[in-house]
C-alpha positions, 0 to 999 in steps of 0.5 A: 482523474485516477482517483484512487481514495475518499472520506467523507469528513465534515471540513468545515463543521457545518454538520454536512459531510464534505467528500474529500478525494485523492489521485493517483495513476500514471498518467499525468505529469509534474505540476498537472491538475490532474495530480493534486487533491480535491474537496467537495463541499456539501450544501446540505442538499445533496449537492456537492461543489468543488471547493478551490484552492482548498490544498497546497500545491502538493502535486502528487501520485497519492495511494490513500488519504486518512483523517485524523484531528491532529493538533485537537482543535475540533477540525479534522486534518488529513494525511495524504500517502504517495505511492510514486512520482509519476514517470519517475519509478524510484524517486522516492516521493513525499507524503503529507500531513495537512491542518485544516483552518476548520474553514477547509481549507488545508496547509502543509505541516508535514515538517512541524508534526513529522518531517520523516513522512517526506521520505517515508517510502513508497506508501501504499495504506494508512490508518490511524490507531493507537498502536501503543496504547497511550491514549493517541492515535498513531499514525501506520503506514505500509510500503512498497520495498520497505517495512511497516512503520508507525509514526508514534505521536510523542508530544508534537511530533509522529516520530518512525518506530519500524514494527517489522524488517521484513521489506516487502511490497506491502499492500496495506496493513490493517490492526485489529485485535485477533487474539482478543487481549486489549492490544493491536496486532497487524494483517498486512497483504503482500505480493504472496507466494505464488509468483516467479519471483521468490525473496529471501534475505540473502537472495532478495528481489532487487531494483536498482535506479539510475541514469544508467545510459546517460540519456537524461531519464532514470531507468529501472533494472528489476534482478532476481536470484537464481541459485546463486546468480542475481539476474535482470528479470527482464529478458534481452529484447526488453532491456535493450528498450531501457539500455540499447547498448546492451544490442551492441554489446551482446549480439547473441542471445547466449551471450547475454544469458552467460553475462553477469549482472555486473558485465551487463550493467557495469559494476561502477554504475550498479554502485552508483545506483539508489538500490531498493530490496525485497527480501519478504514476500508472504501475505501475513499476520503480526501477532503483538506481544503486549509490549509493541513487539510483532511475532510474524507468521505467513497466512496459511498456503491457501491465502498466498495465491494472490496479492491481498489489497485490503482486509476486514475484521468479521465474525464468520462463525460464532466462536467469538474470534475475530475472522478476518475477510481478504481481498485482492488480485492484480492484473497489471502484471505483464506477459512473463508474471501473469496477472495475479487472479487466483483468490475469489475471496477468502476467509481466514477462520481464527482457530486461537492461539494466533493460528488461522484456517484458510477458506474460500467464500461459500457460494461466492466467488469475488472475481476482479480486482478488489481494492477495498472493503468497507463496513456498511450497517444497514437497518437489520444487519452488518454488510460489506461493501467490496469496491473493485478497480474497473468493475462493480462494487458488490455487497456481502454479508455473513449470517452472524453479522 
């Protein structure tokens, strides 16, 4: 298994948390084990054993996984994100709401409570909060070429109110309280600034998804602006792997890079295609008005080295603002991005007035790839659990905490 996120919840009511666990990767296709849910019921005695056929068949590259009681019946549900259709970059996936019987057992209500979770996006986090202060916890989501949405509860249903147009490739978005006037405001990660690729709305990052070489399998075709021409980011030997056409048709290298994007793809076929857009790229704070509007502002240039995974709210110093712990990188990338490796950790100091200073972790440096932070209380103080893909975990902590 590639298991990407947990909760511990008590499914059953029982007073013993059960762990429930969602996978994601690349690995495995269609209709394979490997690609659904799993629940772990606790005896009570430190033993947890798998519970069957606790979920519906929902076969799914899952990104995050978030509990919530959603109908008030004293069980706790789940929502399940997916990130991708294995194999399948593009298509975009369903994600998941499921109502547990209070016996754990969980069935799909996604198209009773918000049938527009199935074409929610590629979803990379989740959280429930009450973004609009009515009293019921709503449900936000980040994605990946697209915005942040909160599914707002309304009677029965979460219904999509789109908080930013601003259409990244979210990492997660977190709401806490940074100016300390009652209301949510947002730290959402992003690819940040230090990249080859660069986004802007009228010079967007682009994929476009089709058939192109009609073999029977989607590709994927990445373009880039430089200056005013929009260009395929991968270089001529990579793309005639996707499109060997393109070696008959451009025998030349010059020839290649003279092409436009149109005499490369074809222009029938680039309007044939499912077009997604970035156009946003900086990690970034959401400062709430009171009303539900978001005013945007880019973390300082010293928090736009890497990609940020997740975020804690901390009190690093003892002004009584709320600080904010970063994390992040990836290494995924391939030879022509470099892998993003440049943050070790860092500190966004809160200054007031929505502004905030950038530091680095005094005497720390959190190497690898953080993919999340979680609160830990111990006996005597407040500490934070960074948990990192492929490596360690490691504790922090602060002297004010």
């Amino acid at each position: 298994y590639e298991d990407v996120d947990a909760q511990w919840i008590d499914v059953n009511n029982d007073g013993f948390r059960d762990l429930v666990i969602a996978s994601g990767g690349n690995e495995f296709y269609g209709n394979d084990a490997h690609n659904l849910p799993r629940l772990y019921l606790n005896d009570g005695k430190m033993h947890l054993e798998k519970s069957q056929g606790a979920f519906p068949p929902i076969y799914t590259t899952a990104s995050c996984i978030v509990a919530q009681d959603i109908n008030s019946d004293g069980f706790t549900d789940l929502f399940i994100g997916s990130r991708t259709t294995p194999f399948e970059y593009g298509q975009i996936p369903s994600s998941w709401l499921l109502l547990n019987d209070g016996k754990g057992k969980f069935t799909d209500v996604t198209d009773r409570y918000a049938p527009d979770l199935k074409k929610a996006g590629m979803v990379t986090s989740a959280v429930w909060c009450d973004i609009n202060k009515d009293g019921v916890n709503d449900l936000l989501l980040s994605t990946e070429w697209g915005g942040i949405t909160a599914y707002v509860r309304e009677k029965e249903k979460y219904l999509p109110r789109l908080l930013t147009d601003k259409k990244g490739w979210w990492n997660f978005v977190q709401p806490f309280d940074l100016d300390n006037d009652g209301d949510l405001d947002l730290v959402a990660g992003n690819l940040g600034l230090n990249s080859r690729l660069t986004a802007t709305p009228d010079r967007p990052v682009r994929m476009y998804y089709d058939d192109f070489d009609q073999n029977g399998r989607k590709e994927q075709i990445i373009t880039y602006y430089i200056g005013d021409r929009e260009l395929p980011f991968a270089n001529k030997a990579e793309l005639e792997k996707q499109l060997p056409g393109i070696k008959k048709k451009f025998l030349y290298a010059e020839d290649f890079a003279k092409a436009s994007l149109k005499e490369l793809i074809g222009a029938d076929q680039l309007k044939a295609a499912t077009l997604f857009e970035a156009d946003y790229f900086a990690n970034t704070i959401f400062i709430n008005d009171g009303k539900g509007n978001f005013t945007s502002s880019p973390m300082p240039a010293a928090a736009q080295f890497s990609p940020y995974r997740d975020a804690a709210m901390v009190q690093a110093n003892d002004d009584n603002l709320p600080d904010i712990l970063l994390v992040g990188n990836y290494y995924g990338s391939n030879i022509q991005m470099g892998r993003y490796d440049a943050d070790g950790g860092t500190i966004l100091i809160n200054k007031g007035q929505g502004k905030f200073e950038a530091h680095q972790l005094n005497g720390l440096d959190v190497d690898g790839e953080v993919r999340h932070i979680r609160k830990v209380q111990t006996a005597k103080r407040t500490v934070w659990l960074l948990v990192r893909n492929d490596g360690p975990a490691m504790m922090i902590g602060f002297k004010q905490q």
